[in-house]
MIMAR-191978 format. One record per residue: residue number from 0; residue in one letter; x, y, z of N, C-alpha, C in turn. Coordinates in Angstrom, 2 decimals. Layout:
REM MIMAR-191978
R NUM A X Y Z X Y Z X Y Z
...
REM end
This chain:
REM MIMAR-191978
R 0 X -20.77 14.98 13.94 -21.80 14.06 14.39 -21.35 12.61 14.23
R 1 X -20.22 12.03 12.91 -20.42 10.92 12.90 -19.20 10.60 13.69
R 2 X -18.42 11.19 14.09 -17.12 11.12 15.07 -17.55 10.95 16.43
R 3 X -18.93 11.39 16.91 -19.49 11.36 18.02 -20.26 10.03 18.37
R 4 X -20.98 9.44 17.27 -21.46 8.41 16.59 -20.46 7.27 16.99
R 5 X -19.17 7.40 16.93 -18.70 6.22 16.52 -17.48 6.51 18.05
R 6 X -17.47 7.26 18.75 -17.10 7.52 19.88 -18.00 6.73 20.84
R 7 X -19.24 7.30 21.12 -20.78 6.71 21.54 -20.30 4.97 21.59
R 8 X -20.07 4.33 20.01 -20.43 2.99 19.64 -19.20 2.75 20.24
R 9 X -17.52 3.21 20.54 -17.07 2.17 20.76 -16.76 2.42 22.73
R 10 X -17.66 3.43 23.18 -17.74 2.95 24.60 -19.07 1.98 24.78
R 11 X -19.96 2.04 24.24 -21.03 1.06 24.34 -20.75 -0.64 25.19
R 12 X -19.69 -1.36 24.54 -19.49 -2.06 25.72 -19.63 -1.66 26.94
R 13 X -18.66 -0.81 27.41 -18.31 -0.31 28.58 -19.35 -0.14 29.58
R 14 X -20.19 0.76 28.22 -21.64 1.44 29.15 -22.61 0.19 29.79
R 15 X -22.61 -0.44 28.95 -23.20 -1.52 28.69 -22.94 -3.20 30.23
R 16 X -21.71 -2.74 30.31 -21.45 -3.60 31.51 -21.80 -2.80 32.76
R 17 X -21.65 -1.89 32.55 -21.97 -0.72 33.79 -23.06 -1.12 33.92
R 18 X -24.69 -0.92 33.01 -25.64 -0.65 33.57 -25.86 -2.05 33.87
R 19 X -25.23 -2.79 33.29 -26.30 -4.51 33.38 -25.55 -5.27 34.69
R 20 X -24.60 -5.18 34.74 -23.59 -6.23 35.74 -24.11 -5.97 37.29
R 21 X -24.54 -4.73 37.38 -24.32 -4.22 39.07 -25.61 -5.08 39.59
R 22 X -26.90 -5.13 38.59 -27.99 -5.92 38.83 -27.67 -7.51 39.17
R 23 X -26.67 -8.04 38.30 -26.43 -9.35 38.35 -25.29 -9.85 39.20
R 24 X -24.96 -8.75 39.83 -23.31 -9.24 40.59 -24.06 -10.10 41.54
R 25 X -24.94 -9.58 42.26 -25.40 -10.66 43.70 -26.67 -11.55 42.66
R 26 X -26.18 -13.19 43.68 -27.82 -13.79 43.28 -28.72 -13.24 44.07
R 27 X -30.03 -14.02 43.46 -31.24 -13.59 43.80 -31.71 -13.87 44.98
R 28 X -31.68 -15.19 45.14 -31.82 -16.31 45.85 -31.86 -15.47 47.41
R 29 X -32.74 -15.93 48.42 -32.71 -15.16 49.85 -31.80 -15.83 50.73
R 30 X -31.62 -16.83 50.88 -30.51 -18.13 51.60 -29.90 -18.53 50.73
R 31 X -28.93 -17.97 50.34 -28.00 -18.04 49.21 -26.37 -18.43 50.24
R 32 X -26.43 -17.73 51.34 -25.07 -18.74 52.54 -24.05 -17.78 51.87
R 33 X -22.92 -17.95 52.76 -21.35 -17.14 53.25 -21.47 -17.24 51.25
R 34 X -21.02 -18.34 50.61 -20.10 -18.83 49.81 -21.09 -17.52 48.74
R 35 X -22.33 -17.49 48.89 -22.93 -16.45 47.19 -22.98 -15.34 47.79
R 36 X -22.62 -14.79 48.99 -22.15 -13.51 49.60 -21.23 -13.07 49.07
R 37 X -19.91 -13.84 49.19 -18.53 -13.28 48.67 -18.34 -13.43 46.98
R 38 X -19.43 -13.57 46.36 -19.29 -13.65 44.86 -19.54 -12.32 44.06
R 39 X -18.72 -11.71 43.94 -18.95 -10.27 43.74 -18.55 -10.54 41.96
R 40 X -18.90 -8.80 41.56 -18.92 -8.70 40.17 -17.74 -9.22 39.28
R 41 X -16.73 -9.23 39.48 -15.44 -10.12 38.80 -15.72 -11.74 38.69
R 42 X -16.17 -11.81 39.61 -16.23 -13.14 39.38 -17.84 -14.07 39.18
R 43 X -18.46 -13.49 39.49 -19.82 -13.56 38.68 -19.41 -13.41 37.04
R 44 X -19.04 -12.65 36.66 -18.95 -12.11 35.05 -17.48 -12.87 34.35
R 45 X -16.67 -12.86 34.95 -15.50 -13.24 34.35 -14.90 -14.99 34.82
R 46 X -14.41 -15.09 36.43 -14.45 -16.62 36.66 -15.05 -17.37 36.45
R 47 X -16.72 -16.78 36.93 -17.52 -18.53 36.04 -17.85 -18.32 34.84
R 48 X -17.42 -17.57 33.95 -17.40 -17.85 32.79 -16.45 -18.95 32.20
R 49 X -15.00 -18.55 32.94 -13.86 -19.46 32.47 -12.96 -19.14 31.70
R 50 X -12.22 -19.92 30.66 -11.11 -19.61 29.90 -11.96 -18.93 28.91
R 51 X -13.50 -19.17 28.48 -13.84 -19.20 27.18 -14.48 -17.26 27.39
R 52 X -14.71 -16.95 28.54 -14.95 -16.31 29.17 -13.67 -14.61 28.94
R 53 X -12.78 -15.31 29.23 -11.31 -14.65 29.07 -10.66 -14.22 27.49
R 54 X -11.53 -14.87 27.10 -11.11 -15.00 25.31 -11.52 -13.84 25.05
R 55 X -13.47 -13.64 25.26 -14.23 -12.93 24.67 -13.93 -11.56 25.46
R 56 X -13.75 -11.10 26.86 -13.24 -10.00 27.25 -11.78 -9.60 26.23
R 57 X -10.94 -10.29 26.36 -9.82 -9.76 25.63 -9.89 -9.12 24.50
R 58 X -11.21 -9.98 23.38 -11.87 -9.52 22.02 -12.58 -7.86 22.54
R 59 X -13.02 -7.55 23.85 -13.60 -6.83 23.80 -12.73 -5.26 23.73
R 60 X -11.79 -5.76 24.67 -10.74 -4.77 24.58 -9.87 -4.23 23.26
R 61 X -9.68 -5.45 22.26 -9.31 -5.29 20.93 -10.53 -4.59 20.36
R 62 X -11.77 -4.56 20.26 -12.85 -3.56 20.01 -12.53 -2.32 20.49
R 63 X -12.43 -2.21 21.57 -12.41 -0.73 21.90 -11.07 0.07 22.09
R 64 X -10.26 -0.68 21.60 -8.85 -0.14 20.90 -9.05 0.54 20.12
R 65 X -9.31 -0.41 18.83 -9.59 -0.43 17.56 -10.40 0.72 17.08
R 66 X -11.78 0.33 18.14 -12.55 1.87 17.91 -11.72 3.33 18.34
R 67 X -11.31 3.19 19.20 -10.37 4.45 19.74 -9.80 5.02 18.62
R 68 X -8.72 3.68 18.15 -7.89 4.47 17.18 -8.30 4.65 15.57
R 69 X -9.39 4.13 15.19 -9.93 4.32 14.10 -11.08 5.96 13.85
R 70 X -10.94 6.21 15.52 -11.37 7.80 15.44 -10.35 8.92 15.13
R 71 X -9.57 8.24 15.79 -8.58 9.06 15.36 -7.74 9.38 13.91
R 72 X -7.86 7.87 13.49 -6.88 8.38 12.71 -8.01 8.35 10.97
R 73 X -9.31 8.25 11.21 -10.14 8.32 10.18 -11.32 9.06 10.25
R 74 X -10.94 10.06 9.50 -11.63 11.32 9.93 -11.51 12.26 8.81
R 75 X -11.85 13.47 8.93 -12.10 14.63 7.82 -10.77 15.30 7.59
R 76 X -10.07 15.59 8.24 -8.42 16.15 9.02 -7.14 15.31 8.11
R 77 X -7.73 14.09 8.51 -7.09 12.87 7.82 -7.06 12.32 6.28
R 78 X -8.69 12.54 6.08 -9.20 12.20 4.71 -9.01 13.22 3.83
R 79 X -9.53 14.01 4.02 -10.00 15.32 3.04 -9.82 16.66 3.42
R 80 X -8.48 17.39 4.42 -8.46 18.52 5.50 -8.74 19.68 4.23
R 81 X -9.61 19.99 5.15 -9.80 21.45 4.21 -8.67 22.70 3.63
R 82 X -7.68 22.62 5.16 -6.60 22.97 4.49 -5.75 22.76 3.23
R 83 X -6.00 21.30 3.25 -5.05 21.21 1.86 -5.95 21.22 0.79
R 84 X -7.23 21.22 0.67 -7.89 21.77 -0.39 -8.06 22.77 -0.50
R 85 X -7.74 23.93 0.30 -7.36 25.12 -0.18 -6.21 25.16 -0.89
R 86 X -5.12 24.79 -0.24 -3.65 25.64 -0.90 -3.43 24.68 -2.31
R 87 X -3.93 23.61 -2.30 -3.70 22.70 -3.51 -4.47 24.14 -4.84
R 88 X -6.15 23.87 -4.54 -6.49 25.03 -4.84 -5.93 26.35 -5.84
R 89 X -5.39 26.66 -4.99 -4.61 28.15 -4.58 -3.37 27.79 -6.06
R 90 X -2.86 26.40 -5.32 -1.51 26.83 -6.37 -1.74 26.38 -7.87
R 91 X -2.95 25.54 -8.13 -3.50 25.30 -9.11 -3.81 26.27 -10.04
R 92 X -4.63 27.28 -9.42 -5.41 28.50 -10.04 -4.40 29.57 -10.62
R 93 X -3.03 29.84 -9.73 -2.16 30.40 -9.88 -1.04 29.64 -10.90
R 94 X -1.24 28.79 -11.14 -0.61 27.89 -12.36 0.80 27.33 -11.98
R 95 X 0.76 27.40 -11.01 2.04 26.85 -9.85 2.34 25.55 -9.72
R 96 X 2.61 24.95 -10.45 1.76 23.12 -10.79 2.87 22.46 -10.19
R 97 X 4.15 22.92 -10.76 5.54 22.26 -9.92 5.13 22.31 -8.48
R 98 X 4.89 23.34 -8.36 4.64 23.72 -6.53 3.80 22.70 -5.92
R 99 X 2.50 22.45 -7.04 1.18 21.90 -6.35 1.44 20.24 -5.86
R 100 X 2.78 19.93 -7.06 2.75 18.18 -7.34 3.61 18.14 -6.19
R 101 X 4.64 19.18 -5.56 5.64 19.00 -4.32 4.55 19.19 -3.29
R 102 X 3.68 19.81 -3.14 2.95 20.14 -2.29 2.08 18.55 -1.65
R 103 X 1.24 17.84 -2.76 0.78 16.89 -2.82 1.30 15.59 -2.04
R 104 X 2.81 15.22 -2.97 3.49 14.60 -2.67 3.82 14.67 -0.98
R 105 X 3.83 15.79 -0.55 4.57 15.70 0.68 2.58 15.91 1.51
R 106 X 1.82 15.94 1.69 0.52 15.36 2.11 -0.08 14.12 2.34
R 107 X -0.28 13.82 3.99 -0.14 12.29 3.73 -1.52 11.63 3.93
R 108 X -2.42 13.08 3.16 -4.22 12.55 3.53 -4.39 11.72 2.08
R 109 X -5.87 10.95 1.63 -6.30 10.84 0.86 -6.36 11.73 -0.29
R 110 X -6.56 12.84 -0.09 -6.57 14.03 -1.32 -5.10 13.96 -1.93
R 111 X -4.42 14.38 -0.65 -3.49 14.47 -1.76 -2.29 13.74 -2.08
R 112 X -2.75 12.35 -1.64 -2.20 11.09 -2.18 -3.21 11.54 -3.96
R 113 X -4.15 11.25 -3.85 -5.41 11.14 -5.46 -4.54 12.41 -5.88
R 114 X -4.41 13.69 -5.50 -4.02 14.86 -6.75 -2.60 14.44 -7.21
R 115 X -1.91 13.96 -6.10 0.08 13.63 -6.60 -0.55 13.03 -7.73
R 116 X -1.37 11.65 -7.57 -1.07 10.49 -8.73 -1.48 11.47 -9.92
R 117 X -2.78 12.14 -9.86 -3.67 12.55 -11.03 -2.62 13.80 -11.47
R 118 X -1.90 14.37 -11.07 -0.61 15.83 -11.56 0.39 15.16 -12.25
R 119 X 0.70 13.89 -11.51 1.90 13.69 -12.60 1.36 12.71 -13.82
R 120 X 0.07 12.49 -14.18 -0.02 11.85 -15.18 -0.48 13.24 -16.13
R 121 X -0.36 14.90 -15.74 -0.54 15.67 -16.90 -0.41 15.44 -17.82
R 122 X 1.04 15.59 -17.75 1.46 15.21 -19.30 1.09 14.47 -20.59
R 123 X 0.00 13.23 -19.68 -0.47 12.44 -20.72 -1.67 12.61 -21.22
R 124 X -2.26 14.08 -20.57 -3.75 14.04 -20.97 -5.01 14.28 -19.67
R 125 X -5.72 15.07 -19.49 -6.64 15.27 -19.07 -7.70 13.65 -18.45
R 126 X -7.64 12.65 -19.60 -8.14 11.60 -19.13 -7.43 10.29 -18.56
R 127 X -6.32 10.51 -18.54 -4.75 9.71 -17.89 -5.09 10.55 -16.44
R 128 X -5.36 11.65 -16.81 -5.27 12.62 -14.92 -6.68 11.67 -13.97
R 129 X -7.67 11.69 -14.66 -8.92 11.31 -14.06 -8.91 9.67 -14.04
R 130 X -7.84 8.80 -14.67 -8.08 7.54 -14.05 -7.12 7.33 -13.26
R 131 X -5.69 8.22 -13.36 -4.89 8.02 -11.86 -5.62 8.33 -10.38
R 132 X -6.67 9.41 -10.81 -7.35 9.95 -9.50 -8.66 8.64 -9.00
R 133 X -9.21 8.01 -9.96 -10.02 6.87 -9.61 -9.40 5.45 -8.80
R 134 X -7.81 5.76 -9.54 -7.20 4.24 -9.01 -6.76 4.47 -7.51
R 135 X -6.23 6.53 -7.75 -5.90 6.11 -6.66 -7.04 6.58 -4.93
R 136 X -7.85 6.90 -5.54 -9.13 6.87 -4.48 -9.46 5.60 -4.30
R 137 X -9.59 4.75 -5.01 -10.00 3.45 -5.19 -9.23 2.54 -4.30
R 138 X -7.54 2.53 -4.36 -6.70 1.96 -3.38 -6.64 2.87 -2.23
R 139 X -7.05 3.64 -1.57 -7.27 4.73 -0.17 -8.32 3.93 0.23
R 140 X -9.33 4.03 -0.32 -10.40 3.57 0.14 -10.77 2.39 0.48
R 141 X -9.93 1.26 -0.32 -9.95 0.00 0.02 -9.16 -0.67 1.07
R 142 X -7.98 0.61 1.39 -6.91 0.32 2.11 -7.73 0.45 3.88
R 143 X -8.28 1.52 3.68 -9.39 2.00 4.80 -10.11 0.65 5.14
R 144 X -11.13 0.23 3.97 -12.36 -0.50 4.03 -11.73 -2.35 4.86
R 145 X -9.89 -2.05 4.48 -9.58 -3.65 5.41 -8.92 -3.16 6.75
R 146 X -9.05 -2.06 6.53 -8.51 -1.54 7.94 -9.52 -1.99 9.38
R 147 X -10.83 -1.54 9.18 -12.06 -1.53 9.95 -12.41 -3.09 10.12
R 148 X -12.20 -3.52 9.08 -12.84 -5.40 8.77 -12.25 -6.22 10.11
R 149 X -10.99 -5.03 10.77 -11.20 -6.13 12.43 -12.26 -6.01 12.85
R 150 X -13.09 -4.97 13.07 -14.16 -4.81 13.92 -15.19 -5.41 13.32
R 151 X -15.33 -5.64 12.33 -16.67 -6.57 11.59 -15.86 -8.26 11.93
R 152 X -14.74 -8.68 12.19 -14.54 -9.78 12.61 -14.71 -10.34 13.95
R 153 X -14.50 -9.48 14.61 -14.28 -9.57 15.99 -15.86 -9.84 16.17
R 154 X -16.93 -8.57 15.74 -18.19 -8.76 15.62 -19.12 -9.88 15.21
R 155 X -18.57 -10.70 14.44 -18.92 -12.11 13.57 -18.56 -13.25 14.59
R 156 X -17.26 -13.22 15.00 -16.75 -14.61 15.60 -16.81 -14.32 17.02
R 157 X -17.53 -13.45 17.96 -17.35 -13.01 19.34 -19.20 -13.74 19.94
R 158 X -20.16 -13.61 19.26 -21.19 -14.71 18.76 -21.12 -16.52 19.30
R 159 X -20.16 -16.81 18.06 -19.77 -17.89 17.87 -18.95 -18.67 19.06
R 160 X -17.81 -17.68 19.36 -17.30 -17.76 20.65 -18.20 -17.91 21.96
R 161 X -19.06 -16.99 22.44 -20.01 -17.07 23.52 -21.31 -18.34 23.07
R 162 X -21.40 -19.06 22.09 -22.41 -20.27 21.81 -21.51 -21.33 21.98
R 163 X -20.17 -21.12 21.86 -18.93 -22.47 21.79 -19.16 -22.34 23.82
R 164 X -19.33 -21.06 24.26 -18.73 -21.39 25.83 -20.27 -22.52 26.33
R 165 X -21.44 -21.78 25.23 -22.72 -22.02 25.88 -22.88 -23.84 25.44
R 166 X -22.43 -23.98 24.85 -22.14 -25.95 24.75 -21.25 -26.41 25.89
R 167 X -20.01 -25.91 25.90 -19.25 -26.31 26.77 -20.00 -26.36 28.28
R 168 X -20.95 -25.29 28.26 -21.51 -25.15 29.88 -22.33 -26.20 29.68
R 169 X -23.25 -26.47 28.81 -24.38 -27.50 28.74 -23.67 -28.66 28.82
R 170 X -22.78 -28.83 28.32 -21.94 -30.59 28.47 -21.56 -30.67 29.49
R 171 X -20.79 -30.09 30.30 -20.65 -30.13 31.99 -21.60 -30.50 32.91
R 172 X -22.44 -29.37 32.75 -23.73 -29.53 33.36 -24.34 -31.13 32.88
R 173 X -24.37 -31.63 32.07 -25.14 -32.79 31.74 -24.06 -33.99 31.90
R 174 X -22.50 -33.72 32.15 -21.76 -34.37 32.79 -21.72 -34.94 33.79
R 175 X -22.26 -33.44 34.95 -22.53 -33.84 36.44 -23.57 -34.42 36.65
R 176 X -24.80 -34.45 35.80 -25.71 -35.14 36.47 -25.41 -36.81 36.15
R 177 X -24.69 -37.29 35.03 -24.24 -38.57 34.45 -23.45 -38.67 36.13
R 178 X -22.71 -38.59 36.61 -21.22 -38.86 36.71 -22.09 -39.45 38.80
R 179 X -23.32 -38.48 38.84 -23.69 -38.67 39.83 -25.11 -39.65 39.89
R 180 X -25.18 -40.30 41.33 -26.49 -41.25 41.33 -27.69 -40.59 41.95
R 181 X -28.24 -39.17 42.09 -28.72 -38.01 42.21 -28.44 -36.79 41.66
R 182 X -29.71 -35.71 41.89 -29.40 -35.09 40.71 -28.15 -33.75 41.57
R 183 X -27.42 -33.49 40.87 -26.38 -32.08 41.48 -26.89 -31.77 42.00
R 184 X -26.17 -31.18 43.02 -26.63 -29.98 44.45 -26.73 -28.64 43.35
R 185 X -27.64 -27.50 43.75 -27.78 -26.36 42.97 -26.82 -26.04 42.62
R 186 X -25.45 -26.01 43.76 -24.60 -24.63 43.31 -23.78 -25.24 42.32
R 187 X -24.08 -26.80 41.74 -22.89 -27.63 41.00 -23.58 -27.24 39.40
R 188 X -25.32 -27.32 39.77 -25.84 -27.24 38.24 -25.59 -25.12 37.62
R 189 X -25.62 -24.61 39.18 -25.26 -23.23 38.69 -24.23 -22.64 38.20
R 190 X -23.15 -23.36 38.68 -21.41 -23.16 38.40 -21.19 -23.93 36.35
R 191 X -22.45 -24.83 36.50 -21.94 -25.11 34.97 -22.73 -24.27 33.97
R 192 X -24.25 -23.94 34.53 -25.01 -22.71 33.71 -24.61 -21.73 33.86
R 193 X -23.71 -20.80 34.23 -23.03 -20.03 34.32 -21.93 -19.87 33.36
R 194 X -21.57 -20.96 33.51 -20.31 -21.05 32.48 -21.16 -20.49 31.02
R 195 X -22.18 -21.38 30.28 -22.88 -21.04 29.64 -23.99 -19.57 28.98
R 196 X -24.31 -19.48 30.48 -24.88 -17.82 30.29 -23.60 -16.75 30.31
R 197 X -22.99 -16.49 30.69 -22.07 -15.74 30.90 -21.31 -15.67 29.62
R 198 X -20.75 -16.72 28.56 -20.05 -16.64 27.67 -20.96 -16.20 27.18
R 199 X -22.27 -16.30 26.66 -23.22 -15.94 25.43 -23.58 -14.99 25.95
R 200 X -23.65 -14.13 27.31 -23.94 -12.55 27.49 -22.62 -11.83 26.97
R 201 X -21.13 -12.22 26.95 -20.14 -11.52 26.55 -19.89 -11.54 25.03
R 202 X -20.43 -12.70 24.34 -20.34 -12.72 22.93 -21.29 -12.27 22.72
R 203 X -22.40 -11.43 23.35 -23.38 -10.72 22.58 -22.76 -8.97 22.96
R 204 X -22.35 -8.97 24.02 -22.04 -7.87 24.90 -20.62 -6.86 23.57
R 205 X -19.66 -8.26 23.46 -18.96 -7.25 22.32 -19.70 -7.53 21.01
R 206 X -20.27 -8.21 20.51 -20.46 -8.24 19.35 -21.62 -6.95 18.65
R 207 X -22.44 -6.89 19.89 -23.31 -5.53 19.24 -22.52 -4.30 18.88
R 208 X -21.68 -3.70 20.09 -20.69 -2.55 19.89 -20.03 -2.81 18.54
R 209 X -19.06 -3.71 18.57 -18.56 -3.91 17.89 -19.01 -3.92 16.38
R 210 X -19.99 -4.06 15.95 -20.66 -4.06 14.45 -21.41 -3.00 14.63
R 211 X -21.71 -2.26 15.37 -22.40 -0.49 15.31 -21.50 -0.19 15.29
R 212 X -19.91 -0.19 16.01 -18.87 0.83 15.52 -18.37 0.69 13.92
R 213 X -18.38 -0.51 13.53 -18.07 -0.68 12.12 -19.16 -0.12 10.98
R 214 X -20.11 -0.47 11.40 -21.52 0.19 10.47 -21.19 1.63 10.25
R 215 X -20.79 2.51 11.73 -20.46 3.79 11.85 -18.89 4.07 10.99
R 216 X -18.43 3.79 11.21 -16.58 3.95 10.49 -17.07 3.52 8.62
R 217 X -17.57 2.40 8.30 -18.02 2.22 6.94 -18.25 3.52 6.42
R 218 X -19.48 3.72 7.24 -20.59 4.99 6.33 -19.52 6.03 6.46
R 219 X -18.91 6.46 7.47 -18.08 8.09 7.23 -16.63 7.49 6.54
R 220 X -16.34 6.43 5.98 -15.37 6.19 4.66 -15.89 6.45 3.48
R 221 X -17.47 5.89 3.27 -17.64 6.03 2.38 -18.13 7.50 2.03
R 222 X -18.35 7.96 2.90 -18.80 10.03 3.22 -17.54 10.55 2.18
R 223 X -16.65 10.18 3.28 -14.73 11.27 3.56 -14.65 10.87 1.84
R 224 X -14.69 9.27 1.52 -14.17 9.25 -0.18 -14.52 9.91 -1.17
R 225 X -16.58 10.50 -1.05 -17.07 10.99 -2.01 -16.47 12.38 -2.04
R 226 X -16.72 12.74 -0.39 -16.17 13.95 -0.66 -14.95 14.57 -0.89
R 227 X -13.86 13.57 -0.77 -12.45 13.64 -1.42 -12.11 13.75 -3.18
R 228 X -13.36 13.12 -3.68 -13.39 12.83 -5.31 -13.46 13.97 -5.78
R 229 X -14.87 14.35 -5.14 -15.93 16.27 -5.42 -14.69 17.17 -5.22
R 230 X -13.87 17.35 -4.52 -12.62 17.92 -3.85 -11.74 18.17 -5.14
R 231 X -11.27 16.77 -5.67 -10.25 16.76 -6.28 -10.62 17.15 -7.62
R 232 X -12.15 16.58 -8.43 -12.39 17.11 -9.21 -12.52 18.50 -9.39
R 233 X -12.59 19.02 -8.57 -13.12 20.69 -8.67 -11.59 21.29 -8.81
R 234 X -10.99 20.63 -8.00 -9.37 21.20 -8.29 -8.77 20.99 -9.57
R 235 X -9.01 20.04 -10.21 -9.05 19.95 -11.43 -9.56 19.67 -12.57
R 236 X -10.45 20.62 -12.37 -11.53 21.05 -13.52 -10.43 22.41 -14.19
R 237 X -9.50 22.76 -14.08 -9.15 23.66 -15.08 -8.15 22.89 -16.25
R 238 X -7.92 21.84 -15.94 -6.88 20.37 -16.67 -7.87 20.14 -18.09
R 239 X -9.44 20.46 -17.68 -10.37 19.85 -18.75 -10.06 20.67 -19.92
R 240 X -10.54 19.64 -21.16 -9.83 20.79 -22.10 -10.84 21.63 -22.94
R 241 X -11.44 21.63 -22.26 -13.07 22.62 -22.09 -12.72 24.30 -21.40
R 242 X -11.89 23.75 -20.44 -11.84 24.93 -19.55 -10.53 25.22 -20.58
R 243 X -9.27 24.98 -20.95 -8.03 24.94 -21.09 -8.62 26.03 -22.59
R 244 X -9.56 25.63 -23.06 -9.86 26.39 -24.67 -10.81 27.31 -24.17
R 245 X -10.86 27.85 -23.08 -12.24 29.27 -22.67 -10.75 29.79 -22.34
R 246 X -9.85 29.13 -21.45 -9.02 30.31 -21.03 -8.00 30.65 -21.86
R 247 X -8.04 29.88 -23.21 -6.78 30.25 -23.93 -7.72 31.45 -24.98
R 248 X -9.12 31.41 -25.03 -9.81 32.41 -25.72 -9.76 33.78 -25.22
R 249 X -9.60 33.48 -23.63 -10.05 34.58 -22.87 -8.66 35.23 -23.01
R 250 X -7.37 34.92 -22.88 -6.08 34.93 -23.05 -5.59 35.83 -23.98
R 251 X -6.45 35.13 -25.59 -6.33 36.08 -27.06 -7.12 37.03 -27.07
R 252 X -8.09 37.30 -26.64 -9.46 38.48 -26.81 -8.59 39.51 -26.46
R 253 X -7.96 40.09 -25.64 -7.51 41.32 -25.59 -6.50 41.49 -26.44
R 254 X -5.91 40.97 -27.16 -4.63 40.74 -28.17 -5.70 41.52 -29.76
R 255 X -6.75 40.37 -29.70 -7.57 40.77 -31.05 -7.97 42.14 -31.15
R 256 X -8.61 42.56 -29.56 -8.85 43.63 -29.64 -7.90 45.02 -29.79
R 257 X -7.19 44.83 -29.93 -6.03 45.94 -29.85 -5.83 46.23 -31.38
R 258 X -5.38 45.05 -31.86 -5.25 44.52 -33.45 -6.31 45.57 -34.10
REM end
């Protein structure tokens, strides 16, 4: 669901120009003449916007990169594959520990980055195991959490960008009417409000996607981490030395009994 979620959020631009643009490609206007005939959707949306115009599309495309590949490569498969919490598992229970730390080591998810660190600090103790496994969930997770922070940037300054185009259009516009001894012909005051509407429909246009796909990627990091911890602890819950003194009892009981 949340892979679908965050699939959904990073075509949302897309969708989003689809349904709204086709309404706005033609003006309204009934005697609008040759020249607002041939003004079709490219250039309604993108030329009279301008350079500032060109910025914020480009941001949009870095969004839906970003989202693309942050599905891919952050995920359950990636984070926490069930596979390797089995065989980690497996070689644990079977007391195979050399096996488990080669096993680990060569795994290039979150888990078993956290079990390598937390296996080779055995030696030092049961509670040396459980703060290598905190530090190193802790650096996975943070490594993740600046990974995404393009899309919460892009989301922040794509805003800012479309209000910078929406000044620039207003100063033009209030240029031409200075510069002239009457007021602009329409299509002079429309070519500069344009400039203006158009940047602040595209800095709103990526900026919503763009911070729902991040809202979405956040929450299933912070999902994949808990459930990577629950994972690793359970794998080594036999390290505790709770469990280590039931099974060394369970170990002698048939010895006593023979005796």
């Amino acid at each position: 669901m949340a892979r679908f979620l965050s699939l959904a959020g990073a075509a949302a631009l897309l969708v989003m120009l689809m349904a709204v643009a086709p309404a706005w490609a033609q003006p309204s206007g009934g005697g609008a003449g040759p020249a607002s005939e041939s003004l079709n959707y490219f250039d309604f949306f993108v030329v009279k916007g301008g350079l500032i115009a060109w910025v914020i599309v480009l941001l949009s495309i870095m969004a839906l990169a970003l989202a693309i590949e942050y599905s891919i490569s952050i995920r359950r498969s990636t984070i926490v594959p069930p596979s390797a919490v089995q065989e980690t598992q497996r070689l644990v229970d079977e007391r195979r520990y050399l096996e488990a730390v080669e096993f680990t080591a060569e795994e290039p998810s979150m888990l078993g980055y956290a079990l390598h660190a937390a296996l080779r600090e055995a030696p030092n103790g049961f509670s040396a195991m459980e703060r290598a496994l905190e530090e190193a969930i802790e650096e996975r997770s943070a490594k993740l959490y600046r990974k995404i922070e393009y899309l919460n940037i892009i989301g922040a300054v794509s805003p800012m960008i479309g209000l910078f185009g929406t000044v620039v259009g207003m100063i033009l516009l209030f240029a031409a009417i200075h510069s002239s001894d009457t007021f602009p012909r329409a299509q002079i005051v429309a070519d500069k409000v344009s400039i203006a509407l158009v940047a602040t429909f595209w800095g709103l246009a990526v900026a919503i996607p763009s911070l729902s796909v991040y809202a979405v990627f956040r929450n299933r990091i912070e999902v994949m981490t808990a459930e990577c911890a629950v994972a690793a602890d359970r794998i080594l819950a036999v390290f505790k030395p709770a469990a280590q003194a039931a099974a060394a009892a369970r170990a002698a009981a048939p010895v006593a009994t023979v005796k």
